[in-house]
TIGU-697762 format. One line per field, with one value per residue (C-alpha): residue number from 1; residue in three letters; y, x, z. Coordinates in nm, 4 decimals. Last residue first. Example, Ala and Ser with C-alpha at 12.3 -4.5 7.8 and 13.67 -1.06 7.14 Angstrom:
BEGIN
num = [2;1]
residu = [SER;ALA]
Y = [-0.1060;-0.4500]
X = [1.3670;1.2300]
Z = [0.7140;0.7800]
***
This chain:
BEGIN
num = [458;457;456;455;454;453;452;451;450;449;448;447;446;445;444;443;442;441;440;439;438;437;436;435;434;433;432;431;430;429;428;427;426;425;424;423;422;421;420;419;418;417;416;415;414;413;412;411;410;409;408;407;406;405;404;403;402;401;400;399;398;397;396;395;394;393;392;391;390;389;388;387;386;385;384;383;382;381;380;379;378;377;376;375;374;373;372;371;370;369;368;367;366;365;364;363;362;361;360;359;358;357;356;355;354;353;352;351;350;349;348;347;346;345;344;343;342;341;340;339;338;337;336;335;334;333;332;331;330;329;328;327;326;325;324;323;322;321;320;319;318;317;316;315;314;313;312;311;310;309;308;307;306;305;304;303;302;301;300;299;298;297;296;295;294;293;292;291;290;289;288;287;286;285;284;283;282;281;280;279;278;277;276;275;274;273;272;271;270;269;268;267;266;265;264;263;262;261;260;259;258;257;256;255;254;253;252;251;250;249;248;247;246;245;244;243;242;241;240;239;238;237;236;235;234;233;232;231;230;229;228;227;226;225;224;223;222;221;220;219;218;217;216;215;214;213;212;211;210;209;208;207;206;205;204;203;202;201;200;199;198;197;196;195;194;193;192;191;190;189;188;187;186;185;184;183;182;181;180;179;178;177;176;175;174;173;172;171;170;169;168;167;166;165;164;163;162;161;160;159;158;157;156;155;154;153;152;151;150;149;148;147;146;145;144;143;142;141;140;139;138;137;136;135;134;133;132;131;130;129;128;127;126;125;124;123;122;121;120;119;118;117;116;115;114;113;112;111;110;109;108;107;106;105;104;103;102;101;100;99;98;97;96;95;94;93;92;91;90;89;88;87;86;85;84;83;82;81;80;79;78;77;76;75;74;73;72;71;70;69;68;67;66;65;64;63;62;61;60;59;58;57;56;55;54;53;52;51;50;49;48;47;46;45;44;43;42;41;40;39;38;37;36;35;34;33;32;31;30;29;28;27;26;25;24;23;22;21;20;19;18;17;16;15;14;13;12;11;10;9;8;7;6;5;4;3;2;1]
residu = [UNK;UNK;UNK;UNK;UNK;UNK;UNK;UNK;UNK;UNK;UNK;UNK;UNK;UNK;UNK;UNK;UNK;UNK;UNK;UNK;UNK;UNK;UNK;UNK;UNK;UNK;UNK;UNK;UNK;UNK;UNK;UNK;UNK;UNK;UNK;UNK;UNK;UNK;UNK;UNK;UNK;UNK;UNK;UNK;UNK;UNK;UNK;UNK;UNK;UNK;UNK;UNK;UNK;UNK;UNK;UNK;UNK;UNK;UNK;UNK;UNK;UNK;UNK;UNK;UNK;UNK;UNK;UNK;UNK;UNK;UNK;UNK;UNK;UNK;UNK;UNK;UNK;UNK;UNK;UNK;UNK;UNK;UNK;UNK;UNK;UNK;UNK;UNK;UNK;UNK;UNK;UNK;UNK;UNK;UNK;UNK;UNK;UNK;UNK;UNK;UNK;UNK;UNK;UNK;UNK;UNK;UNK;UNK;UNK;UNK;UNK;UNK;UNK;UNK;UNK;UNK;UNK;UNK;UNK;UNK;UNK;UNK;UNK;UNK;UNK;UNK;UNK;UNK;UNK;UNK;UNK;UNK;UNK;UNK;UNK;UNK;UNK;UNK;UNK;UNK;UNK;UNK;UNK;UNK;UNK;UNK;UNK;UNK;UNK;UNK;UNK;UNK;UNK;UNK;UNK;UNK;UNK;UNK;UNK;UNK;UNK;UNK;UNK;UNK;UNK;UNK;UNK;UNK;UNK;UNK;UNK;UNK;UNK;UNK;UNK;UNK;UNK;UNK;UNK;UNK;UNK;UNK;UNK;UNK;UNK;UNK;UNK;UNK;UNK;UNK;UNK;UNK;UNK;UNK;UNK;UNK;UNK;UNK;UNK;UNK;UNK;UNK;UNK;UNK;UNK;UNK;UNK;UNK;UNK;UNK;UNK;UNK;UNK;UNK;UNK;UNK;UNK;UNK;UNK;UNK;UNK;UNK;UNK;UNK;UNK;UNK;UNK;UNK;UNK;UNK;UNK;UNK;UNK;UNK;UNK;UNK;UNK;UNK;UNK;UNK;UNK;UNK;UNK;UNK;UNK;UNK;UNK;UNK;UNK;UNK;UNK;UNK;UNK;UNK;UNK;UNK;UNK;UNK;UNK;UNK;UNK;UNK;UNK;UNK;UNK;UNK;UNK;UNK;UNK;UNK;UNK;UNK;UNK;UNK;UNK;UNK;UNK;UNK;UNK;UNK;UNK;UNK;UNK;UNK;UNK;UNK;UNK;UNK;UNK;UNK;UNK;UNK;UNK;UNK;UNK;UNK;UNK;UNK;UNK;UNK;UNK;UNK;UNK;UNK;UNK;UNK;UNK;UNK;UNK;UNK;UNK;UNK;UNK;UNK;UNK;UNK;UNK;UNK;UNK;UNK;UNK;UNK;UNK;UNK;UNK;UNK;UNK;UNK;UNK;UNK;UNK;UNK;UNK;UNK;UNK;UNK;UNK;UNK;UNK;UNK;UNK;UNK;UNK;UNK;UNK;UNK;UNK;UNK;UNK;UNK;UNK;UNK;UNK;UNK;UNK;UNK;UNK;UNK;UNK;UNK;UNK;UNK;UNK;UNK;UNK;UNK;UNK;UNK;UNK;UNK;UNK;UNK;UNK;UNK;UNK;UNK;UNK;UNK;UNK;UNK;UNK;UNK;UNK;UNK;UNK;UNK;UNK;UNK;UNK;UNK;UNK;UNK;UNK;UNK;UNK;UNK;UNK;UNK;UNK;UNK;UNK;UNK;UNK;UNK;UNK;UNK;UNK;UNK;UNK;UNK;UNK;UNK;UNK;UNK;UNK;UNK;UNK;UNK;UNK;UNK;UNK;UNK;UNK;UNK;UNK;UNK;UNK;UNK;UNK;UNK;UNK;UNK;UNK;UNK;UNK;UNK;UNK;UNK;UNK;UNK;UNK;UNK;UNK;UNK;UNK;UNK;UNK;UNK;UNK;UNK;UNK;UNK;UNK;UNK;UNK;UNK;UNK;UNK]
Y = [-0.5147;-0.2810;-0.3951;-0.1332;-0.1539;-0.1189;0.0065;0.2301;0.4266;0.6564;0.6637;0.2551;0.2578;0.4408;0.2378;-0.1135;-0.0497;0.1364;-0.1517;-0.4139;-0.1957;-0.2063;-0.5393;-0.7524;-1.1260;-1.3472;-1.5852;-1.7331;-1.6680;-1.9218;-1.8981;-1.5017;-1.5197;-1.7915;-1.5191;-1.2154;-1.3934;-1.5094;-1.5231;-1.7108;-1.5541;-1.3842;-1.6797;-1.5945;-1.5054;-1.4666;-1.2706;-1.2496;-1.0775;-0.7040;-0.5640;-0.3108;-0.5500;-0.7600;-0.6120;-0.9079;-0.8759;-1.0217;-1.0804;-1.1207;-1.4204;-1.4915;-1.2362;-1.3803;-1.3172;-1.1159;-0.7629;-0.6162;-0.6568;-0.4925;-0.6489;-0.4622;-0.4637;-0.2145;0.1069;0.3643;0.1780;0.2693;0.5741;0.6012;0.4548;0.6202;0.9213;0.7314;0.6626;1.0563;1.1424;0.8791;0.9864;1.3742;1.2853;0.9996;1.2414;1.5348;1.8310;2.1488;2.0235;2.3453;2.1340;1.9507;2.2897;2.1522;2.2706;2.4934;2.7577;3.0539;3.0801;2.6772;2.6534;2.8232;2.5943;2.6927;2.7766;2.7847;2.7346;2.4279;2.3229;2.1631;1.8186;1.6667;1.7125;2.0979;2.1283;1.9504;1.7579;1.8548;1.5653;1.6971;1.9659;1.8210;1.5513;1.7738;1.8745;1.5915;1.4540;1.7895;1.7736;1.4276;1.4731;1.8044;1.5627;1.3094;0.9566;0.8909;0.6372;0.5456;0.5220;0.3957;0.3053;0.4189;0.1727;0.0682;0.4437;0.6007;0.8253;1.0450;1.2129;1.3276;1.3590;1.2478;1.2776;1.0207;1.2008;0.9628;1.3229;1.1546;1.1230;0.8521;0.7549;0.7922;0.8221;0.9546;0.8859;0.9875;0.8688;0.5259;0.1727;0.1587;-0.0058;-0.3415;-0.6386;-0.6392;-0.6645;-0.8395;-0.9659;-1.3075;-1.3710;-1.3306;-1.6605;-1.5611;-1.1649;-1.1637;-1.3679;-1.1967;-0.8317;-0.9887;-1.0983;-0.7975;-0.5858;-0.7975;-0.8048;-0.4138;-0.4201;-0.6269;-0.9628;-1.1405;-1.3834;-1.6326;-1.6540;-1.8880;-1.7897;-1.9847;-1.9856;-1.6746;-1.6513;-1.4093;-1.1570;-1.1499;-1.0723;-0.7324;-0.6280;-0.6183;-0.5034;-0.2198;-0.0920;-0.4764;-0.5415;-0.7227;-1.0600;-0.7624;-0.6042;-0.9622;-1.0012;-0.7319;-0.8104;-1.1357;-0.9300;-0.6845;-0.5185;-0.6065;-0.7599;-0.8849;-1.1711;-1.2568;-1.5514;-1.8445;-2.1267;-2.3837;-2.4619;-2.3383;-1.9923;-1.9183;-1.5341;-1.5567;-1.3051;-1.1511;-1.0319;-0.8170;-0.9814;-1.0211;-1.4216;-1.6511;-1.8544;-1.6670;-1.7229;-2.0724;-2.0549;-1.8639;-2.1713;-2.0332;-2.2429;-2.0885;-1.8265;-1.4824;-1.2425;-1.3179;-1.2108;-1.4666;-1.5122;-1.7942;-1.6304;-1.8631;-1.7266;-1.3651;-1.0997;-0.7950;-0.5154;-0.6048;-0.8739;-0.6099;-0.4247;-0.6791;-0.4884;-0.6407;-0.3147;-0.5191;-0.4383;-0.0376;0.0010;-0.1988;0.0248;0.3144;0.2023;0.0940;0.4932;0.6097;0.4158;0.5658;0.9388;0.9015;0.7273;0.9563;1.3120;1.5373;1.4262;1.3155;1.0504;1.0502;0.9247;0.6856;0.8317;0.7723;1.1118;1.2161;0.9968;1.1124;1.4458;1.3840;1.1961;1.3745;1.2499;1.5137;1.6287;1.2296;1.0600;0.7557;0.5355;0.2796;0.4343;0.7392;0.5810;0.2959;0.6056;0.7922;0.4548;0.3944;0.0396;-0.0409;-0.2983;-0.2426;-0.1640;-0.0021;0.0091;0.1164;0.3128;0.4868;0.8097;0.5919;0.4480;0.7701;0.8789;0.5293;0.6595;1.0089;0.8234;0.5797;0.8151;1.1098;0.8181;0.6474;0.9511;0.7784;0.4922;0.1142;-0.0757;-0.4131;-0.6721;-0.9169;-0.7150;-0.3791;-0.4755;-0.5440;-0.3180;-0.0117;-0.2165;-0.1803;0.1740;0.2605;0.4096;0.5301;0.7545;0.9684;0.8481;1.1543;1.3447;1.6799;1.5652;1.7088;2.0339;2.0971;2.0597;1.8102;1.9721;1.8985;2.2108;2.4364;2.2850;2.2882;2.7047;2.7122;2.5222;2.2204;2.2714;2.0063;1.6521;1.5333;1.3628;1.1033;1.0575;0.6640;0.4344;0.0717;-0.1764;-0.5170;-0.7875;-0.5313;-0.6905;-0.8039;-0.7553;-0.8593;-0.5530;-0.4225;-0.0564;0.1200;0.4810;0.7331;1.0409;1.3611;1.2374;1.5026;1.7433;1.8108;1.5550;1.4218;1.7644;1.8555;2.0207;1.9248;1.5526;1.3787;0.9826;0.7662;0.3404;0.1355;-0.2439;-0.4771;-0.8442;-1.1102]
X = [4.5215;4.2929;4.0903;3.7223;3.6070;3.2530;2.9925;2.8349;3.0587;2.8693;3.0415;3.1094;2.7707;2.6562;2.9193;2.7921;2.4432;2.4698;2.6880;2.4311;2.1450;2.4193;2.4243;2.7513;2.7637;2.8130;3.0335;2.9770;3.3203;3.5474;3.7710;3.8097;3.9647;4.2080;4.3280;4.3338;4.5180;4.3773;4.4220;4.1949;4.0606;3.7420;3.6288;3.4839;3.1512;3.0162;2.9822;3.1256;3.2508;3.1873;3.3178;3.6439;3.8824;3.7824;3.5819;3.4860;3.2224;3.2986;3.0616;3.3042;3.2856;3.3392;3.0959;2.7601;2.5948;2.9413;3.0109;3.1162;3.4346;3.4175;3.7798;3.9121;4.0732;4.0102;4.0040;3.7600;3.4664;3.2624;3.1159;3.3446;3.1099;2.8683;3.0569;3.1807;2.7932;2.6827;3.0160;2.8884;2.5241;2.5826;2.7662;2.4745;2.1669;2.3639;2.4407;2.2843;1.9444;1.9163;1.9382;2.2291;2.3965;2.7514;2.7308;3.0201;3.0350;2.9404;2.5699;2.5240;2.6712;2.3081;2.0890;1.9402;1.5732;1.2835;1.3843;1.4491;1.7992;1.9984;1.7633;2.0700;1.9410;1.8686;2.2470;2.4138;2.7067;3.0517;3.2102;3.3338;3.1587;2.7920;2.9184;3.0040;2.7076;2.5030;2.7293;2.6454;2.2691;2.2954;2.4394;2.2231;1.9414;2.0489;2.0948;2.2566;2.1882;2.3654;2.2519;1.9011;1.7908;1.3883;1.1411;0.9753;0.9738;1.1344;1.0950;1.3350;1.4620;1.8435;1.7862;1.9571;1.8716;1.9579;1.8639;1.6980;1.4790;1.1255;1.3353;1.5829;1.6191;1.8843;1.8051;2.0617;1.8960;1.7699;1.6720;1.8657;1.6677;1.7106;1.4363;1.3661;1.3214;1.0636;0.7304;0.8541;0.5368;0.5770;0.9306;1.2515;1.3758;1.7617;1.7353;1.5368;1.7619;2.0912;1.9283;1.7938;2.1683;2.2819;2.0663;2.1230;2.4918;2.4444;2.2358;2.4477;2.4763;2.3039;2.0378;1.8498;1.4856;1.1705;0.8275;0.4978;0.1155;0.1219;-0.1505;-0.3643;-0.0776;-0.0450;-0.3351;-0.3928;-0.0757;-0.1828;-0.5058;-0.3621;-0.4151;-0.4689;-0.1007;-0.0839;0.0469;0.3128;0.3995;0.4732;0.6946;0.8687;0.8226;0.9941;1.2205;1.3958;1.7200;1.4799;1.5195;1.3013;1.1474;0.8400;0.6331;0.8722;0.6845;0.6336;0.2766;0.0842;0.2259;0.6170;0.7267;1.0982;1.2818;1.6669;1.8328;1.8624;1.7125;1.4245;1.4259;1.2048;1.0245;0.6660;0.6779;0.6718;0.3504;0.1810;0.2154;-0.0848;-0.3118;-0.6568;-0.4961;-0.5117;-0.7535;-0.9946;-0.7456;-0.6936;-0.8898;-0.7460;-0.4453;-0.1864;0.1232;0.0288;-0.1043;-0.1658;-0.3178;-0.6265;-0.6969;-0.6715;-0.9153;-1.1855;-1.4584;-1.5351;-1.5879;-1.4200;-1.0866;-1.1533;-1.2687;-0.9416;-0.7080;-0.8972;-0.8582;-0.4476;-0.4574;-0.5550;-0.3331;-0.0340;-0.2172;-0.1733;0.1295;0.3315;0.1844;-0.0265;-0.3493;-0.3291;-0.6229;-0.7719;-1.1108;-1.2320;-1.6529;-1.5958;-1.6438;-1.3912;-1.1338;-1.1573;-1.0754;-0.7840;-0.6032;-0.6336;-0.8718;-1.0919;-1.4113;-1.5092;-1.6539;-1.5000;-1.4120;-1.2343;-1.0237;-0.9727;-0.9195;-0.6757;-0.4835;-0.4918;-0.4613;-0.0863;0.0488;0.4295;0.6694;0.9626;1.3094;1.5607;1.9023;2.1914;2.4822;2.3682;2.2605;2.0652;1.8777;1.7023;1.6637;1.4939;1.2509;1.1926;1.1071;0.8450;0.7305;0.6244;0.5406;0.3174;0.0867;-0.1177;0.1169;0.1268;0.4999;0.3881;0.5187;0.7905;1.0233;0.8771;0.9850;1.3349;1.4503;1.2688;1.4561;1.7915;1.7700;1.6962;1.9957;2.1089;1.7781;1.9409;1.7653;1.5700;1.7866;1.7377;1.4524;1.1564;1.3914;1.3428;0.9826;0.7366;0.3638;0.3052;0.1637;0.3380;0.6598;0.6727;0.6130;0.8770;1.1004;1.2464;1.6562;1.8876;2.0583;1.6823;1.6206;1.3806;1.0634;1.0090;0.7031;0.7226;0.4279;0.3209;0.0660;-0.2117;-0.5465;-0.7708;-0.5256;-0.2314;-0.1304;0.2344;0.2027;0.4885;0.5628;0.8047;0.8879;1.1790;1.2848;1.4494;1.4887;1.6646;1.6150;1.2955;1.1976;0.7967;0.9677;1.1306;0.9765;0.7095;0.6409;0.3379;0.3779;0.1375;0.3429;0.1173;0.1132;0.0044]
Z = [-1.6730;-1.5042;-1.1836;-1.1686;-0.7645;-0.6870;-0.4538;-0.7123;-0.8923;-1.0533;-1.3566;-1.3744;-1.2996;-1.5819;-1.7870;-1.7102;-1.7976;-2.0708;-2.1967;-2.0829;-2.3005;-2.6107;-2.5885;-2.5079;-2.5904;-2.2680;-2.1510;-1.7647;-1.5794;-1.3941;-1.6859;-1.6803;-1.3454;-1.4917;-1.8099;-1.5525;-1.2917;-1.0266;-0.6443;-0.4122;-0.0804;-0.2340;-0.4331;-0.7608;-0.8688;-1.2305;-1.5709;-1.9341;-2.2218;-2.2342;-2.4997;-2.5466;-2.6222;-2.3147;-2.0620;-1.7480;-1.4749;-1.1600;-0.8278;-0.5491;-0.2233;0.1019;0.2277;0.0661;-0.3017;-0.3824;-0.3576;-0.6150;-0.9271;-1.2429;-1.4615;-1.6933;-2.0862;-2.3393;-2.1493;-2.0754;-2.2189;-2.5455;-2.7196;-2.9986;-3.2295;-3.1541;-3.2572;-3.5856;-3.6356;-3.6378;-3.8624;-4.0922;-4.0443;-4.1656;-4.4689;-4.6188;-4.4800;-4.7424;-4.5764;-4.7368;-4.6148;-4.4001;-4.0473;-4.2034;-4.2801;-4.2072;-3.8351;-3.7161;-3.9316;-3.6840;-3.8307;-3.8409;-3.5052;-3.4368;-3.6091;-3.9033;-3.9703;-3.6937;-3.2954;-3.1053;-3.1098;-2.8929;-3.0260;-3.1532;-3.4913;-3.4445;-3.3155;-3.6142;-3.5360;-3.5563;-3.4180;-3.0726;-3.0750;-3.0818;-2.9125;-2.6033;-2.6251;-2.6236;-2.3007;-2.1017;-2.2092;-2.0487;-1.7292;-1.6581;-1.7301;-1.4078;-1.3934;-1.7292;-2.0159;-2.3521;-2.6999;-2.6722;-2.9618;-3.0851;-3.1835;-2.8470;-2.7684;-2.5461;-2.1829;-2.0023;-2.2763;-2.4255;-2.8127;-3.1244;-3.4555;-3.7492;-4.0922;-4.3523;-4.4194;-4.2336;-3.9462;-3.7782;-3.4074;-3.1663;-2.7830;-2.5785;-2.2172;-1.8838;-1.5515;-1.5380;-1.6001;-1.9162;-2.1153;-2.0525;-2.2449;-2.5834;-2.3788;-2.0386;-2.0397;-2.2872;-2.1469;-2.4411;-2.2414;-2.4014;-2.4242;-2.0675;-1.9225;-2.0262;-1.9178;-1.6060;-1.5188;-1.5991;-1.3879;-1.0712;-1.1253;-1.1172;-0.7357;-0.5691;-0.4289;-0.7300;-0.5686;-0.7863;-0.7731;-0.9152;-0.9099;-0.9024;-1.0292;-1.2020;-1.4603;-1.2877;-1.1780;-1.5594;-1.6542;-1.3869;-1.5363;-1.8498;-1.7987;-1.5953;-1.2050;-1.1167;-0.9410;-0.5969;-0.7326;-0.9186;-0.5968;-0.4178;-0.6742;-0.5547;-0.2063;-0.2448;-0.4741;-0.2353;-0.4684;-0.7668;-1.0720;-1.3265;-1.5514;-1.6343;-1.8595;-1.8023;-1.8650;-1.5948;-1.8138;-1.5182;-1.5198;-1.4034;-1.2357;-1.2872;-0.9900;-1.0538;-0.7002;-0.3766;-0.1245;0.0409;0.0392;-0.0899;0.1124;0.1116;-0.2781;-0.1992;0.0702;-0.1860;-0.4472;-0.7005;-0.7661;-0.7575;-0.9773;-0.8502;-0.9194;-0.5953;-0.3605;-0.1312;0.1448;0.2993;0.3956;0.4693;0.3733;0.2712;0.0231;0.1186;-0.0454;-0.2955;-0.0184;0.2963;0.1158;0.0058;0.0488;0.3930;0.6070;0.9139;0.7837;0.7053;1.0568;1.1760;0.9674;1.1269;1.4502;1.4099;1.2589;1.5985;1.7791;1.5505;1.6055;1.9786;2.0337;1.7969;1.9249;1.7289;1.9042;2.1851;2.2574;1.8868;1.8862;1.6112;1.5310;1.1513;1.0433;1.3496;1.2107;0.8703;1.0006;1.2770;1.0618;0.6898;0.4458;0.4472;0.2434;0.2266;-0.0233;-0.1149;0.1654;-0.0216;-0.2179;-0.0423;0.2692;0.1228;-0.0008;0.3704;0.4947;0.3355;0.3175;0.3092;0.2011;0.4618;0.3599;0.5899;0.4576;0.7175;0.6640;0.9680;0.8267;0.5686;0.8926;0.9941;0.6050;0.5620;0.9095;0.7407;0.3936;0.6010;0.7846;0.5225;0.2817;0.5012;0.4860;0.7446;0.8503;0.8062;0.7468;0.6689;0.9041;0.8659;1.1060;1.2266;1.6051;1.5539;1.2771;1.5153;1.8383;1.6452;1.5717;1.9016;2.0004;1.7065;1.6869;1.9719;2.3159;2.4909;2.7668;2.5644;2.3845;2.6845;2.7307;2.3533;2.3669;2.2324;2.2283;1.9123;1.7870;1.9492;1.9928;1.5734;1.5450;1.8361;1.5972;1.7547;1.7881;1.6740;1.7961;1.7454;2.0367;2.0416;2.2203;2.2513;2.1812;2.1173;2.1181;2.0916;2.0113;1.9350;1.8709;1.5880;1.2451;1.4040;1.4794;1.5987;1.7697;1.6505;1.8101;1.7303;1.8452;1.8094;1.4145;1.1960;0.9387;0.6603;0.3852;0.5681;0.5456;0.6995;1.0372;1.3713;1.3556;1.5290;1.4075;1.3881;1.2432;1.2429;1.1665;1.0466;1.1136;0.8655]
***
């Protein structure tokens, strides 16, 4: 296994706002370093003086620096089937993605952080930043502050915390022909399988001995999903089923929303030991309905449900949510306590100006209140009737297709990109499916977002 130690400089602590003006990656194989790349870069902004200070890097030093563009390619190059390292990886690691998102480019890299593995496994310490815990440990830092510097540093560290043989490395990576493998695992397990299968966006089956089914999920990089749950002790649960996984199966989607469909489908029809009921939305917040001790059915926008409670639809962002609740809440007169609007004692306040029935008073009957709450639901469908969802495809000659017909969603596939269909053949080369309300949530948040996708009327 190879690890990529990553060190960067920026203009400030904002990967959202500021940038990149040095990188280094030292590649190492876990005894030496087998290659290197270390570059100022410039910014395309002013360094703060404050910044220039303490690094060192000036604006004159930048100005004839490559922009990150130019070395884009060399950073894919050189971090390529390694594990991203840094101290503080997330400060790198989202600064470098930010890097590449500016490009139209998606940089994924599974990723180890020392300053966690330090706490972990060199308990103790006052310190965990760079220069601290290096000092304890007697690692000297030759320029400190700059990318070369603290990146060679942290290769010494990760090396100190290798040869401390706590197991480490085999509670964090897990690779083709490691014969160390984490103790947890089963004895059995096909690692040099799991290896093979590709970082793509996708649905993953984690198998036990019998061949059984006992997982599935999706993941826009499952080899290194999967490789997250073979890594995966924090819970009993989790920590069991990493220990019955012997193999894993894949199939590749294309995109992100046929991924989440096709797990839904699988997960209704294998209903997997440890995927514990299917999966909740996957969006930020929800419309949950649920019923109190009163027979009333409330509503509430949440991040988090319960096994019991239905999820009506799902949205990415609170505001999003409130905003549909209320517009419910005039749009079919519905209580403002009950759609959790509400939170003081007594009546609601659209109870004052006559526009709640008095079902937070018990002057509305449960019966009354529910059958306007039901004809909202009821009205919370598609659009339109008929429509086609078409994305990108598992490779560039083809589509992924999802079909609405009369207001349901009916089925699933890829067609070829250079044939022409008609709505009743396109819907031929589809696999049928029966709509859930989870696959509707699904469809329609990303229908509203519209995420890499093109909706065909007919």
């Amino acid at each position: 296994m190879k690890y990529a130690v990553v060190d960067i400089e920026t203009t400030g602590g904002s990967y959202k706002n500021d940038k990149i003006t040095e990188i280094a990656v030292f590649v190492f194989d876990g005894e030496r370093i087998i290659d290197e790349f270390v570059s100022l870069i410039n910014p395309e902004c002013s360094i703060p003086y404050h910044i220039s200070r303490m690094t060192g890097i000036t604006n004159q030093m930048v100005s004839h620096a490559p922009k990150f563009y130019e070395v884009a390619a060399k950073v894919v190059e050189i971090t390529t089937d390694c594990i991203f390292v840094a101290h503080n990886a997330v400060f790198d690691y989202n600064f470098i993605k930010a890097e590449f998102n500016a490009l139209g480019y998606t940089y994924h890299r599974e990723t180890i952080c020392t300053v966690q593995m330090g706490r972990k496994h060199i308990p103790g310490k006052k310190s965990y930043s760079l220069g601290n815990i290096c000092a304890d440990l007697g690692i000297s830092i030759n320029g400190r502050h700059r990318a070369a510097g603290d990146a060679l540093a942290t290769v010494e560290l990760l090396r100190y915390m290798q040869h401390q043989g706590s197991g480490i490395f085999e509670n964090n990576i897990i690779a083709t022909g490691n014969k160390r493998l984490p103790s947890h695992l089963h004895p059995s397990i096909d690692m040099e399988a799991i290896n093979k299968i590709p970082d793509a966006v996708g649905v993953y089956y984690l198998m036990d001995e019998q061949q059984e089914v006992i997982y599935v999920g999706k993941s826009l990089h499952i080899r290194s999903r999967i490789f997250e749950h073979l890594r995966n002790t924090t819970k009993r649960r989790s920590g069991e089923m990493a220990s019955k996984i012997i193999s894993a199966g894949f199939e590749t989607s294309g995109s992100e929303l046929m991924a989440l469909i096709i797990e839904a489908m699988e997960i209704k029809k294998r209903q997997p030991y440890y995927n514990k009921a299917g999966r909740r939305d996957s969006s930020t917040w929800m419309i949950i309905a649920s019923k109190n001790k009163e027979g009333y059915i409330c509503l509430k926008a949440s991040a988090k449900s319960a096994e019991d409670d239905e999820i009506i639809t799902a949205f990415e962002k609170k505001d999003q949510a409130l905003s549909f609740l209320d517009d419910m809440i005039f749009d079919f007169g519905l209580c403002q306590k009950l759609a959790g609007r509400h939170s003081g004692k007594g009546a609601c306040f659209h109870f004052r100006i006559n526009r709640c029935r008095g079902a937070c008073t018990g002057l509305e009957s449960p019966e009354s209140y529910n059958e306007r709450v039901m004809k909202m639901l009821d009205s919370d469908t598609y659009d339109a009737p008929d429509f086609f969802v078409l994305m990108p495809g598992r490779h560039d000659g083809e589509n992924g297709v999802l079909a609405i017909r009369g207001g349901r969603f009916r089925g699933y596939g890829f067609i070829d990109k250079t044939m022409s269909y008609s709505p009743e053949s396109l819907a031929d080369e589809l696999t049928p499916a029966d709509e859930t309300r989870h696959i509707r949530n699904i469809i329609r948040a990303f229908i509203r977002e519209k995420k890499n996708l093109k909706v065909v009327y007919y």
